[in-house]
PQR file with spaces between the fields and no chain letter, atoms N, CA, C, O and H, PARSE charges and radii, in Angstrom:
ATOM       1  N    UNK     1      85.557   51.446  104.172 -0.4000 1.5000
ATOM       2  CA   UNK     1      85.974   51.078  105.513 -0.0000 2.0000
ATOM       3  C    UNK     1      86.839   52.195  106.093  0.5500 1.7000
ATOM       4  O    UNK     1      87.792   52.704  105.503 -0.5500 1.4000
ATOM       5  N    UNK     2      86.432   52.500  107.240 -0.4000 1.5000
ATOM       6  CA   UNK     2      87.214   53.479  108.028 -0.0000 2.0000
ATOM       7  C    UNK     2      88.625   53.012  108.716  0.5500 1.7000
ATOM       8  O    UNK     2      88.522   52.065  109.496 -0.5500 1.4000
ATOM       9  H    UNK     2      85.658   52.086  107.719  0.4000 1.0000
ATOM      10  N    UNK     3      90.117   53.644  108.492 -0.4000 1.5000
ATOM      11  CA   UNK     3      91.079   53.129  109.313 -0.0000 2.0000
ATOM      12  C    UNK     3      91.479   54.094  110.367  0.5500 1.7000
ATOM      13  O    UNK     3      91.426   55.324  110.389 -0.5500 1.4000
ATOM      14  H    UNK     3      90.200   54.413  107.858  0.4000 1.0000
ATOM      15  N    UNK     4      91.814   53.385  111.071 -0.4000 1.5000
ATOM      16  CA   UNK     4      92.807   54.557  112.249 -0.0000 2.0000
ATOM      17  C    UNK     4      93.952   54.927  112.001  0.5500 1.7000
ATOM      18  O    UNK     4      94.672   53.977  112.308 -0.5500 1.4000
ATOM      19  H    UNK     4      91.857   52.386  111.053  0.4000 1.0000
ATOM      20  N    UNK     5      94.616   55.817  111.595 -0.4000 1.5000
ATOM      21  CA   UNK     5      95.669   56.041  111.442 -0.0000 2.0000
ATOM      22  C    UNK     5      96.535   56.476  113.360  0.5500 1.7000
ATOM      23  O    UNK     5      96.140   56.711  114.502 -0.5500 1.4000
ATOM      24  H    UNK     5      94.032   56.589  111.345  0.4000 1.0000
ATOM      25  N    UNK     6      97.488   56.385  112.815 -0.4000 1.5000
ATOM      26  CA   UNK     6      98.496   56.605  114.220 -0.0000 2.0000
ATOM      27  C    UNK     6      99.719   57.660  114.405  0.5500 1.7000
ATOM      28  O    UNK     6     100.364   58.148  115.334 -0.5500 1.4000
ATOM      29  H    UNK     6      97.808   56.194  111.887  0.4000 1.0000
ATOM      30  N    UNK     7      99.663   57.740  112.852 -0.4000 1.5000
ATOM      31  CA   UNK     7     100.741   58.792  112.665 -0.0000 2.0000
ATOM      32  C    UNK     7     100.622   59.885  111.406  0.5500 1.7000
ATOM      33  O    UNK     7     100.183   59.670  110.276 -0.5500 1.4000
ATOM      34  H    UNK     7      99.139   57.345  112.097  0.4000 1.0000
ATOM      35  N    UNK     8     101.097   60.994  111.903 -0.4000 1.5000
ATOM      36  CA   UNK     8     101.284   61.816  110.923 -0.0000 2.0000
ATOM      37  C    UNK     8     101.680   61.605  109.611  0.5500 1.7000
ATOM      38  O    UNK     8     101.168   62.130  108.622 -0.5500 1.4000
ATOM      39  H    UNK     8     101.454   61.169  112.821  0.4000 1.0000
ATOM      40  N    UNK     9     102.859   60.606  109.633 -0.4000 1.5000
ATOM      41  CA   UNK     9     103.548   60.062  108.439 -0.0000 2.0000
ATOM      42  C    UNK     9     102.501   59.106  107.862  0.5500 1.7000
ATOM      43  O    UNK     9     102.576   59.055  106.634 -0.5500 1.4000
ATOM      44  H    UNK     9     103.274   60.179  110.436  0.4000 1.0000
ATOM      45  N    UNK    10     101.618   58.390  108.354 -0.4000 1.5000
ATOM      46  CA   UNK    10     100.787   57.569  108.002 -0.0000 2.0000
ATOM      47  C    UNK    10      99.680   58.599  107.302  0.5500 1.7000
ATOM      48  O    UNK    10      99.362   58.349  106.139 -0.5500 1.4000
ATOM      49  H    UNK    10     101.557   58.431  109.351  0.4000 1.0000
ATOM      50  N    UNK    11      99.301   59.329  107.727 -0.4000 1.5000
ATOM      51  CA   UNK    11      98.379   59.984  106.584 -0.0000 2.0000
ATOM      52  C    UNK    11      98.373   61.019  105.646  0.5500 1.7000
ATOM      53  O    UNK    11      97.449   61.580  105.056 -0.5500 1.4000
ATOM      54  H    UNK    11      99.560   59.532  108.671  0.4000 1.0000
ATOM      55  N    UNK    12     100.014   61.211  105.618 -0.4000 1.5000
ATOM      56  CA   UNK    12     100.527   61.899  104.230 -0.0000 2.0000
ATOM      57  C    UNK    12     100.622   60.630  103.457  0.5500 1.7000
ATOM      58  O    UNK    12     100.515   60.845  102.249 -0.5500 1.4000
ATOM      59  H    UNK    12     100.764   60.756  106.097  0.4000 1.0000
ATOM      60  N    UNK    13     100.795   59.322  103.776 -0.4000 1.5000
ATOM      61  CA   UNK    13     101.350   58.385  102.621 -0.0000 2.0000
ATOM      62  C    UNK    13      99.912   57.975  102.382  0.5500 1.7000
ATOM      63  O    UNK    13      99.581   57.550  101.275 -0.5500 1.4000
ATOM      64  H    UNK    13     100.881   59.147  104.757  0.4000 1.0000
ATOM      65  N    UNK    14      98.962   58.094  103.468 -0.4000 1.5000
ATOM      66  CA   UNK    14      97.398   57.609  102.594 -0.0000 2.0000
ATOM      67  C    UNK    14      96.787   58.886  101.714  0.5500 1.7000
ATOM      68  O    UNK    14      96.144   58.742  100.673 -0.5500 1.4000
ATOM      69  H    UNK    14      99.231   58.440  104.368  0.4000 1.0000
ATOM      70  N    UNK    15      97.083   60.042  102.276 -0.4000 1.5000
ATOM      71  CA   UNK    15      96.491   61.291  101.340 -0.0000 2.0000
ATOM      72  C    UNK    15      97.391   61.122  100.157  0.5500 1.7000
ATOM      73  O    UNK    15      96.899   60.722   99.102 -0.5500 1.4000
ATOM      74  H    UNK    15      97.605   60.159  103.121  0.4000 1.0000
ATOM      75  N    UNK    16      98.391   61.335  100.222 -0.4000 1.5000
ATOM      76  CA   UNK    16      99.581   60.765   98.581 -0.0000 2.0000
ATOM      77  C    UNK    16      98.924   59.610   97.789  0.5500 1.7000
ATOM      78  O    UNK    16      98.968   59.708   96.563 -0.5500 1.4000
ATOM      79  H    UNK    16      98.791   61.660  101.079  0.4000 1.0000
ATOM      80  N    UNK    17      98.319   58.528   98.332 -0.4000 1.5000
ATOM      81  CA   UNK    17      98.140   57.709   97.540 -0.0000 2.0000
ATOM      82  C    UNK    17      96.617   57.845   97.038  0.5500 1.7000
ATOM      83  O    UNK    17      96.299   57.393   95.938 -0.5500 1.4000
ATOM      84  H    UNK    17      98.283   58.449   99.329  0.4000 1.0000
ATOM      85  N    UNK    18      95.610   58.534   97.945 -0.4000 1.5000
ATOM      86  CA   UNK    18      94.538   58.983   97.341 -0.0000 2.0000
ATOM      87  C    UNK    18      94.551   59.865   96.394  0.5500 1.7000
ATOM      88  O    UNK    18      94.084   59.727   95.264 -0.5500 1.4000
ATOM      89  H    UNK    18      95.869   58.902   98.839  0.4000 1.0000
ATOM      90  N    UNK    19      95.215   61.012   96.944 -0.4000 1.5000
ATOM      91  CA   UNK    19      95.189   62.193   96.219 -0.0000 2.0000
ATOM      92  C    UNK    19      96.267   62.332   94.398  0.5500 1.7000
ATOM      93  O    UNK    19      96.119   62.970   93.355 -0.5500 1.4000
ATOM      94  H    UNK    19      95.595   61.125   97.862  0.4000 1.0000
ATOM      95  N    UNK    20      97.194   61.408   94.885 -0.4000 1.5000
ATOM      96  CA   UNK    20      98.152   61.622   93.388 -0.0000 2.0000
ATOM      97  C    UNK    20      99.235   62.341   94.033  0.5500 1.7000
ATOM      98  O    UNK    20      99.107   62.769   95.180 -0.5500 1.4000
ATOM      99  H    UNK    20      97.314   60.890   95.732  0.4000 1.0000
ATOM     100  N    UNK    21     100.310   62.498   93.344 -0.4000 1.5000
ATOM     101  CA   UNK    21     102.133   62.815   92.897 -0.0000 2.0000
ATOM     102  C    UNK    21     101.845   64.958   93.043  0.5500 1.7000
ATOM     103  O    UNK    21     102.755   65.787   93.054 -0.5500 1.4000
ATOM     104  H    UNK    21     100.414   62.150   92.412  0.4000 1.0000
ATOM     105  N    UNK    22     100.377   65.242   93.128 -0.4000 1.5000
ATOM     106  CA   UNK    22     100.463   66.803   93.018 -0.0000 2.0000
ATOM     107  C    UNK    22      99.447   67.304   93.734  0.5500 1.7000
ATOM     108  O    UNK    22      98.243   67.261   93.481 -0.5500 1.4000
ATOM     109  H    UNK    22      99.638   64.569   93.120  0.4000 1.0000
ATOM     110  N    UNK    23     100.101   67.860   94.793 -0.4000 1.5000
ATOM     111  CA   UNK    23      98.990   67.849   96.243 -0.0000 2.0000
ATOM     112  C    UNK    23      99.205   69.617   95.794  0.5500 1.7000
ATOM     113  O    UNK    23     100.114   70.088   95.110 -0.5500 1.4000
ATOM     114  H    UNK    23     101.079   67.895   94.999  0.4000 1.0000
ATOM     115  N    UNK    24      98.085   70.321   96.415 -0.4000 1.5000
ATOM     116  CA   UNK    24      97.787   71.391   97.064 -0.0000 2.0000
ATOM     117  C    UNK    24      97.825   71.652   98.135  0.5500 1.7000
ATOM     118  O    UNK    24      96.638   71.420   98.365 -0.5500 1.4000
ATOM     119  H    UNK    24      97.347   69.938   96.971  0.4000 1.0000
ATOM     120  N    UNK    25      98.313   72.046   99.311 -0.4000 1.5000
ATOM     121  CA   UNK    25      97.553   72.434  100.593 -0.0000 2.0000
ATOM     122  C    UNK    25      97.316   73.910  100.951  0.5500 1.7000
ATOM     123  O    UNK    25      98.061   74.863  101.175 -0.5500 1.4000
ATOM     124  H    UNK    25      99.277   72.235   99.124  0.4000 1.0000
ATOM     125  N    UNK    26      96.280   73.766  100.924 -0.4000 1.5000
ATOM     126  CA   UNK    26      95.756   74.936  102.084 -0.0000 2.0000
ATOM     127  C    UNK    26      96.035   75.241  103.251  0.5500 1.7000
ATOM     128  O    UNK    26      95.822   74.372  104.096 -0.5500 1.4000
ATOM     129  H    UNK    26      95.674   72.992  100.741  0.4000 1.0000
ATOM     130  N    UNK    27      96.750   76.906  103.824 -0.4000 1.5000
ATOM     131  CA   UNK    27      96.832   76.867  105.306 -0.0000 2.0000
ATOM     132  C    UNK    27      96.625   77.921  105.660  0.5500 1.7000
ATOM     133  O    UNK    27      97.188   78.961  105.317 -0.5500 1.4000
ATOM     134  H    UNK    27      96.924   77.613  103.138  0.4000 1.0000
ATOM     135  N    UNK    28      95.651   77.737  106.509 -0.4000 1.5000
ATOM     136  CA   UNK    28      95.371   79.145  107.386 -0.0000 2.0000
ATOM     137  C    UNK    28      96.075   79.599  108.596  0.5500 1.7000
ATOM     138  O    UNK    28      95.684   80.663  109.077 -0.5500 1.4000
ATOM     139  H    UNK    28      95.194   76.892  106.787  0.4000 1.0000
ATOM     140  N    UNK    29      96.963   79.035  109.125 -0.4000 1.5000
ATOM     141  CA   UNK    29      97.277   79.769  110.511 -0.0000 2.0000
ATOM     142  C    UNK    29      98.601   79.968  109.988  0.5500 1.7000
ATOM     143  O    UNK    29      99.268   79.216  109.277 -0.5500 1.4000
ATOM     144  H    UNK    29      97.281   78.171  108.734  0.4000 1.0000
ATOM     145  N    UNK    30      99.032   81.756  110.723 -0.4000 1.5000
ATOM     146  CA   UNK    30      99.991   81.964  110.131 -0.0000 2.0000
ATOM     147  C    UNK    30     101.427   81.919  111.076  0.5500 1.7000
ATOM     148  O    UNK    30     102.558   82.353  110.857 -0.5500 1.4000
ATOM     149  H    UNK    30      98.490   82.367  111.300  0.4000 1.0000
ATOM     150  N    UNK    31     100.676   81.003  112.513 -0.4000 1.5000
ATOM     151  CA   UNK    31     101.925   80.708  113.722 -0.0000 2.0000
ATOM     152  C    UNK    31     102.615   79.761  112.795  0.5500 1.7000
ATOM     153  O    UNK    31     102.766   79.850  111.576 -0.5500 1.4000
ATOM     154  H    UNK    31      99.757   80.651  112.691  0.4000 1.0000
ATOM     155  N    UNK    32     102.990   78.863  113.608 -0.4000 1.5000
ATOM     156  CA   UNK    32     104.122   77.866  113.478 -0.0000 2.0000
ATOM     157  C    UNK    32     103.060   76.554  112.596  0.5500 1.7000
ATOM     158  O    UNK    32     101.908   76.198  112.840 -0.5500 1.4000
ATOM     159  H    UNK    32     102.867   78.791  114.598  0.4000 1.0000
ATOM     160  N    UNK    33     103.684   76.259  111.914 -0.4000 1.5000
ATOM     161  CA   UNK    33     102.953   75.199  110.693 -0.0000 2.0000
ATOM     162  C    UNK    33     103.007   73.721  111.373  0.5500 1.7000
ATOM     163  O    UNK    33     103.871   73.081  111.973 -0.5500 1.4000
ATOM     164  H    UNK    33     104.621   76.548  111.716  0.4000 1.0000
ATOM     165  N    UNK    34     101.759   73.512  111.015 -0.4000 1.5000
ATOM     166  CA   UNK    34     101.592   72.005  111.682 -0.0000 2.0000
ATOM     167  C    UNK    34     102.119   71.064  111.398  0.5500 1.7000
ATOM     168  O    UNK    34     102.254   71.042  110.175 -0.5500 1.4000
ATOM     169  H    UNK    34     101.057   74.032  110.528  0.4000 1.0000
ATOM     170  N    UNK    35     102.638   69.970  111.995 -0.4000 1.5000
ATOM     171  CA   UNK    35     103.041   69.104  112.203 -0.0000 2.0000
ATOM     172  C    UNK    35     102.799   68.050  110.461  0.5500 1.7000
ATOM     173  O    UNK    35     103.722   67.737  109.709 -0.5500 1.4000
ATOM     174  H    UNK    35     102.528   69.988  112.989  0.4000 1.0000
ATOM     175  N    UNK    36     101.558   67.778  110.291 -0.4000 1.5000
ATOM     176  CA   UNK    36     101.486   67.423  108.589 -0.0000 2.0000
ATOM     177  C    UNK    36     101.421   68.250  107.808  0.5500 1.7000
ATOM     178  O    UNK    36     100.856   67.936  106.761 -0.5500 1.4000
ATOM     179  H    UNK    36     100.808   68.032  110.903  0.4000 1.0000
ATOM     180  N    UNK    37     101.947   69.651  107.933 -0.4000 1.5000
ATOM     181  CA   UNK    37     102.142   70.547  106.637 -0.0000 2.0000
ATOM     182  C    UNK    37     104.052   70.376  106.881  0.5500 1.7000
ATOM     183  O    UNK    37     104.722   70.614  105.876 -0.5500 1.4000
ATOM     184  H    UNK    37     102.407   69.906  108.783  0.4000 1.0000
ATOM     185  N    UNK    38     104.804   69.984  108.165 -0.4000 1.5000
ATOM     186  CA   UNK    38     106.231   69.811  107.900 -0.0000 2.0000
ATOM     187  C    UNK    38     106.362   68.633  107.006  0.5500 1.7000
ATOM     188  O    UNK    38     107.054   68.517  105.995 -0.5500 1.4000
ATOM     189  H    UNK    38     104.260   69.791  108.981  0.4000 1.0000
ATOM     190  N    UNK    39     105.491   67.705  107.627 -0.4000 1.5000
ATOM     191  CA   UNK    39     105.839   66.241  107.046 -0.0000 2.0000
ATOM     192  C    UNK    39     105.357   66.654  105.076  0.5500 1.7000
ATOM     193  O    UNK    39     106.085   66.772  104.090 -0.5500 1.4000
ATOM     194  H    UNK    39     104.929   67.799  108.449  0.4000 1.0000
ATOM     195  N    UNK    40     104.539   66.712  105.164 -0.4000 1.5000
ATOM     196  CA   UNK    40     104.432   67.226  103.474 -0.0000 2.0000
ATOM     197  C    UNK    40     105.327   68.051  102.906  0.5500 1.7000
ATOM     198  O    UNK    40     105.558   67.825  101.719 -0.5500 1.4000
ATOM     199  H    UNK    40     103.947   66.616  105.965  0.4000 1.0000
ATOM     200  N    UNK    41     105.867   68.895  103.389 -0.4000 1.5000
ATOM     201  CA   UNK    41     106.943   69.532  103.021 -0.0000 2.0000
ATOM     202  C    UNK    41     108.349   69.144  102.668  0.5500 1.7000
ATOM     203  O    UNK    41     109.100   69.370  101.718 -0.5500 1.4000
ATOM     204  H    UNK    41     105.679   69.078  104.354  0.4000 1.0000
ATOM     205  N    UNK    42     108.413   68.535  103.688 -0.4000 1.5000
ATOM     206  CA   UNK    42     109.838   67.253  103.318 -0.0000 2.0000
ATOM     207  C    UNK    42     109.696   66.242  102.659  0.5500 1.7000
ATOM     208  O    UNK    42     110.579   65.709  101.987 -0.5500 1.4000
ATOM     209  H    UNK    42     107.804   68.352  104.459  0.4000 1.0000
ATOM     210  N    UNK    43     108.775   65.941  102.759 -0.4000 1.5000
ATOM     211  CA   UNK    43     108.122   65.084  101.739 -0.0000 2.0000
ATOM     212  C    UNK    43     108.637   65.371  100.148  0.5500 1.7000
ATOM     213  O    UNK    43     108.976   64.308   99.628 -0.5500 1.4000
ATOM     214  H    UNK    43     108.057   66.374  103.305  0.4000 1.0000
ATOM     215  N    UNK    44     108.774   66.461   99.302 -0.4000 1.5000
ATOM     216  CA   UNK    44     108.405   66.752   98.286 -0.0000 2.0000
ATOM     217  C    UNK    44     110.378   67.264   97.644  0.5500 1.7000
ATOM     218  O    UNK    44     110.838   67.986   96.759 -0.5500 1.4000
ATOM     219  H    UNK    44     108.499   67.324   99.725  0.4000 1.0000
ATOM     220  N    UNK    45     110.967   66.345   98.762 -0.4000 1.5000
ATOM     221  CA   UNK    45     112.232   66.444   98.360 -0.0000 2.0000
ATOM     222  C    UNK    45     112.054   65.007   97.332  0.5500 1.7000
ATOM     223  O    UNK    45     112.991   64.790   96.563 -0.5500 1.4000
ATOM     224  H    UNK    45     110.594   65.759   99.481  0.4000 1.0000
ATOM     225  N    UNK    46     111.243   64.344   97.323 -0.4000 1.5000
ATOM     226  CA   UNK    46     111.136   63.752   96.156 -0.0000 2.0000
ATOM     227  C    UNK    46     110.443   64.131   94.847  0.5500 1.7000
ATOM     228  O    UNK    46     109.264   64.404   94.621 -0.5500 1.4000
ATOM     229  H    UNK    46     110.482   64.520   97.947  0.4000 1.0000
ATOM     230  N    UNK    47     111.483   64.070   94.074 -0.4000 1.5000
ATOM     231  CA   UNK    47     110.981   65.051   93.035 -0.0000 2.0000
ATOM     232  C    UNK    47     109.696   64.522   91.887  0.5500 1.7000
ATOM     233  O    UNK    47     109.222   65.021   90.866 -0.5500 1.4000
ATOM     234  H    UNK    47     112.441   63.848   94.258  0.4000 1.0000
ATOM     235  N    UNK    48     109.487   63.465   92.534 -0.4000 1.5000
ATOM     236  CA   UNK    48     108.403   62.920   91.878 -0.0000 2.0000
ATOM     237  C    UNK    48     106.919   63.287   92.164  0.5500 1.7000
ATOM     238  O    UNK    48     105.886   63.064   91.533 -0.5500 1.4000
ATOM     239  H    UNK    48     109.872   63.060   93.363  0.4000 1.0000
ATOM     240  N    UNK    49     107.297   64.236   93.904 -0.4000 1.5000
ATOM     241  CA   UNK    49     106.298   65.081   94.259 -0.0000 2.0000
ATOM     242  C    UNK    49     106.049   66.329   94.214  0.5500 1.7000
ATOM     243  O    UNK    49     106.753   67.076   94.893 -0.5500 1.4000
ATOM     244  H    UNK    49     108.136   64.417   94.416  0.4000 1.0000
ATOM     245  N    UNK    50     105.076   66.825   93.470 -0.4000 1.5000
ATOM     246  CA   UNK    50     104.555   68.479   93.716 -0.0000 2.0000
ATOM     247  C    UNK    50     103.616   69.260   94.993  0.5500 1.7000
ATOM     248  O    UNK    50     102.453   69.097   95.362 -0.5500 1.4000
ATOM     249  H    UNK    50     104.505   66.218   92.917  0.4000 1.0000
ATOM     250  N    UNK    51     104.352   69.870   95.303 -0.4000 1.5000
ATOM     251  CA   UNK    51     103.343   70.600   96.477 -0.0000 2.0000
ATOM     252  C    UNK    51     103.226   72.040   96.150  0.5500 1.7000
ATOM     253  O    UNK    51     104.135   72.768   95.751 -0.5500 1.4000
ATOM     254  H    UNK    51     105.297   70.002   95.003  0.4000 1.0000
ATOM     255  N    UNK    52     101.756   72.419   96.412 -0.4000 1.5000
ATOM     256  CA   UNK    52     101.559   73.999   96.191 -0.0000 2.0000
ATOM     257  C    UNK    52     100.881   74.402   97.692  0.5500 1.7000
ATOM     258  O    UNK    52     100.052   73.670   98.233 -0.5500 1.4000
ATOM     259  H    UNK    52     101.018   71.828   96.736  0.4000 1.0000
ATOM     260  N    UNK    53     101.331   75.602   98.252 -0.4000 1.5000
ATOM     261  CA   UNK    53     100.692   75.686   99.773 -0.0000 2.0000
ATOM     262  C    UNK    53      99.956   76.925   98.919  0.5500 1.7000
ATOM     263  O    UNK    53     100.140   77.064   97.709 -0.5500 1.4000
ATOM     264  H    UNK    53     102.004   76.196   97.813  0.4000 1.0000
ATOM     265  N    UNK    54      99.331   77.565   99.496 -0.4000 1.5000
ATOM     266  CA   UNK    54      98.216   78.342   99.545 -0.0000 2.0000
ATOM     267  C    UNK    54      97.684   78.550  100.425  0.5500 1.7000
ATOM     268  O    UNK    54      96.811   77.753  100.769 -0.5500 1.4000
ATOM     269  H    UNK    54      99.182   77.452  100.479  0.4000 1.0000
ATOM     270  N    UNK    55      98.005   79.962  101.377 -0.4000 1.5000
ATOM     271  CA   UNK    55      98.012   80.658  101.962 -0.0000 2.0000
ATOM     272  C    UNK    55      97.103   81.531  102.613  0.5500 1.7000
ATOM     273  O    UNK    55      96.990   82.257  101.625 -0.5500 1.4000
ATOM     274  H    UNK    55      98.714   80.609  101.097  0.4000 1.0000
ATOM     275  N    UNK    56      96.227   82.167  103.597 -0.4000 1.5000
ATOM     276  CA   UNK    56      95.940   83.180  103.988 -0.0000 2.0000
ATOM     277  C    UNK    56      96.292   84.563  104.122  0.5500 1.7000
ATOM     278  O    UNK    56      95.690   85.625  103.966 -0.5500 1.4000
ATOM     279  H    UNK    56      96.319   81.577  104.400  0.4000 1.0000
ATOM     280  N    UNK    57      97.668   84.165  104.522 -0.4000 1.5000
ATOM     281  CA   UNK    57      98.954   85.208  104.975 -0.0000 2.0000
ATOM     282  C    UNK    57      99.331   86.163  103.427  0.5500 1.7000
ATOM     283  O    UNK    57      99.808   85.668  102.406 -0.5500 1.4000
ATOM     284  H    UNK    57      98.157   83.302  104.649  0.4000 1.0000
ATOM     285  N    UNK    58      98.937   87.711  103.644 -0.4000 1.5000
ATOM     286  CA   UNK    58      99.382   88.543  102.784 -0.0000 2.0000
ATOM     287  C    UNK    58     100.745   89.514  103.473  0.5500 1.7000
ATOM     288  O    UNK    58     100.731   90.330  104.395 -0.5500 1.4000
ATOM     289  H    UNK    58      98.549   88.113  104.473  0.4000 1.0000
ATOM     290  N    UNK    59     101.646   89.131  102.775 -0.4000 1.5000
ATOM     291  CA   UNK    59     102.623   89.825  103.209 -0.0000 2.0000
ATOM     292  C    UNK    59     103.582   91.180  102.551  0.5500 1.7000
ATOM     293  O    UNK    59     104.728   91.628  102.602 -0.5500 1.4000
ATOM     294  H    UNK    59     101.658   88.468  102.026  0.4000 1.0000
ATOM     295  N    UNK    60     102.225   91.469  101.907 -0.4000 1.5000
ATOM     296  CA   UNK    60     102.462   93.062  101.276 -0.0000 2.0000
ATOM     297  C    UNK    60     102.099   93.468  101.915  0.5500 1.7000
ATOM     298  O    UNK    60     101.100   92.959  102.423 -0.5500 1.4000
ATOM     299  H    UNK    60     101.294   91.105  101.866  0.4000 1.0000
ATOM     300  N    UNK    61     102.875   95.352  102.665 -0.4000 1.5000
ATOM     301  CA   UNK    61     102.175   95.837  103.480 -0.0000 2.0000
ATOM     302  C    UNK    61     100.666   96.617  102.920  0.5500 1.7000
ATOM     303  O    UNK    61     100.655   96.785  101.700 -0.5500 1.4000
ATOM     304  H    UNK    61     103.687   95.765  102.252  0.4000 1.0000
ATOM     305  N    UNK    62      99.616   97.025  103.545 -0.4000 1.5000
ATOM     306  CA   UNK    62      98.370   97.612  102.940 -0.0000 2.0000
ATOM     307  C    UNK    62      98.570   99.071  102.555  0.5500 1.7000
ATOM     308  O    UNK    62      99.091   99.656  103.504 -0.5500 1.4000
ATOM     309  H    UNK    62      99.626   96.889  104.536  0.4000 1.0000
ATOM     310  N    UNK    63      98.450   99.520  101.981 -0.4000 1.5000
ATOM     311  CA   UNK    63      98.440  100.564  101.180 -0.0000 2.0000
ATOM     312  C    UNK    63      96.865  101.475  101.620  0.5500 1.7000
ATOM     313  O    UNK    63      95.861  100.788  101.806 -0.5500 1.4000
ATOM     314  H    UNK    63      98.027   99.045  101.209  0.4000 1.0000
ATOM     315  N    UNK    64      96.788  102.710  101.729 -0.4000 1.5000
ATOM     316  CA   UNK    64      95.185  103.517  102.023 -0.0000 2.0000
ATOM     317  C    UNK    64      94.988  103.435  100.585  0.5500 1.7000
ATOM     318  O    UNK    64      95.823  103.575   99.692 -0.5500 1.4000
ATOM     319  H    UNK    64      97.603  103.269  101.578  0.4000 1.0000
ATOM     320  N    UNK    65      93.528  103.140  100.499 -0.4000 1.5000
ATOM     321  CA   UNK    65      93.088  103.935   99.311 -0.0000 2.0000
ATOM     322  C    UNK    65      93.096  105.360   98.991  0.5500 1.7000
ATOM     323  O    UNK    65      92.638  106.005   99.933 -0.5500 1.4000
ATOM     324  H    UNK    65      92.850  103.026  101.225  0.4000 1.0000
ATOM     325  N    UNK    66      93.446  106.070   98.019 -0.4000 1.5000
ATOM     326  CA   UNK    66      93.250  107.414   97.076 -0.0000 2.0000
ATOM     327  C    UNK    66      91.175  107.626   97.346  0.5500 1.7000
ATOM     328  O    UNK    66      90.572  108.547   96.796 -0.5500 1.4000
ATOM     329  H    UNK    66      93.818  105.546   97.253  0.4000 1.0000
């Protein structure tokens, strides 16, 4: 069954409860972070939660090849 969610906070606590206590996220844009990558983030001041972001953004500068 499909639900509607309404809020941001509402579908970190349904992805948490699908997903398990050790989320991954993926993010590609390297402006200002969306709105459910903050809420997941604060989120994980409970230490019963793990979060790993994973990134696009390389922030070594590039080097020429030899």
């Amino acid at each position: 069954m499909t639900d509607i969610l309404t809020s941001v906070e509402q579908c970190v606590d349904r992805t948490i409860a699908v997903v398990g206590r050790h989320l991954v996220m993926g993010v590609l844009d390297r402006a200002s972070p969306s709105s459910s990558s903050n809420v997941f983030y604060h989120r994980v001041a409970d230490p019963s939660l793990s979060l790993h972001i994973v990134t696009a953004l390389c922030l070594e500068i590039p080097r020429p090849a030899k």
